[in-house]
Every structure is written in C-alpha cells, then in structure tokens.
N, C-alpha and C positions, 0 to 999 in steps of 0.2 A: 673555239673562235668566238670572240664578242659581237656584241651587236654591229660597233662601230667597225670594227674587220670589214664582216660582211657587206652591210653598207657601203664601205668602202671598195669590196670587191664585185660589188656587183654596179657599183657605177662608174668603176672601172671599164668594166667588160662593155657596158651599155655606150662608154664615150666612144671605146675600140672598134664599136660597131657603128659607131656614127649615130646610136639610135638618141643618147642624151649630145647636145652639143652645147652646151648653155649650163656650166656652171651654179651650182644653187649658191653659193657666197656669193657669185655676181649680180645672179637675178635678185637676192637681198637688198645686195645693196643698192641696185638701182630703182627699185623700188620706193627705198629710204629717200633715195634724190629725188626721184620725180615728186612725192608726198611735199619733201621738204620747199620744192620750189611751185609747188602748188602753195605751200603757204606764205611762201614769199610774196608772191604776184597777188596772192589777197591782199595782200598788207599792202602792195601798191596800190591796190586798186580802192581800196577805204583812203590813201590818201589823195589820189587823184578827185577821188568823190569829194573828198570834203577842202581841195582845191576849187571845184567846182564852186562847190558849195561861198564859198567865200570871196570867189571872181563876180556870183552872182550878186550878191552884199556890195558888192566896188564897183558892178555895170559895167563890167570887161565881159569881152568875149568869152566865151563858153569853150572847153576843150574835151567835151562830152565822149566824142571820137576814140580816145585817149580810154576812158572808161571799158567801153562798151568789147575795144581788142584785147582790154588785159583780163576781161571775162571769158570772152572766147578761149583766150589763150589758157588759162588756169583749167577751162572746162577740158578742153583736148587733149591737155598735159596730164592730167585725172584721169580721161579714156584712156590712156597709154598705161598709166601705171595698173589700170583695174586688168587689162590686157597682160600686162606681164604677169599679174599676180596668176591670171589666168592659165597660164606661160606654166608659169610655176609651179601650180596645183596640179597639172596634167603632166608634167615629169615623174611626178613622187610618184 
C-alpha cells in the first residue's frame, strides 16, 4: 500500500468517524482566498490613502473613516485565515 493509499484511508476513516470534518483541498483553498483578499483590501486601502491624500491638496473633505474600516477589515480577515491555518495544522 502507498503512502497516498494509506493517507487516503485513514482520512477516510477519520471523516467516517466524524473526527476530520473539514476537507484539506478546501481548508487550502480557503486559505489562498482569505490571503488573497487580504491583499486586495490593501490595495484599497493605499488607494483610499492616497485619495486622502490628494482631497487634502484640493481642501475637500476628508474620507479618513474609509481608511481606517478597510484596516480593520484586512486585519480580521488575516485573523481568520491564521485560524484556519490553525485549523489546519491540528487535522494533519
């Protein structure tokens, strides 16, 4: 029997038993997403900044508010993904 056999029959047995319930392709990939849309939201958020940045140059209001939730947001979205890695690492 190969490694991958086995492997595969022992996380067979482990979903059968209810003990794995979480997929490792899916925790993967979801992983990949949360990463990737953490670097989305930076990329907003360096353009929001340098929105800012350029409303201030023109003496328009400020839309700083804007800033400050897509930090939050990226930061939470981060937590989530270090948690599933988490997830993750405690299956194997």
């Amino acid at each position: 029997m190969s490694d991958n056999d086995f492997t595969t029959k022992v996380m067979d047995a482990l979903k059968d038993e209810g003990v794995l319930m979480i997929p490792d392709d899916f925790i993967d990939q979801l992983i990949i997403t949360l990463h990737a849309n953490v670097n989305i939201i930076n990329t907003m958020t360096e353009l929001a900044e340098l929105e800012n940045k350029m409303q201030n140059l023109l003496m328009t209001p400020k839309i700083n508010r804007q800033v400050s939730s897509l930090k939050e947001l990226s930061k939470n979205i981060a937590e989530i993904a270090f948690n599933v890695e988490d997830v993750r690492n405690e299956q194997r």
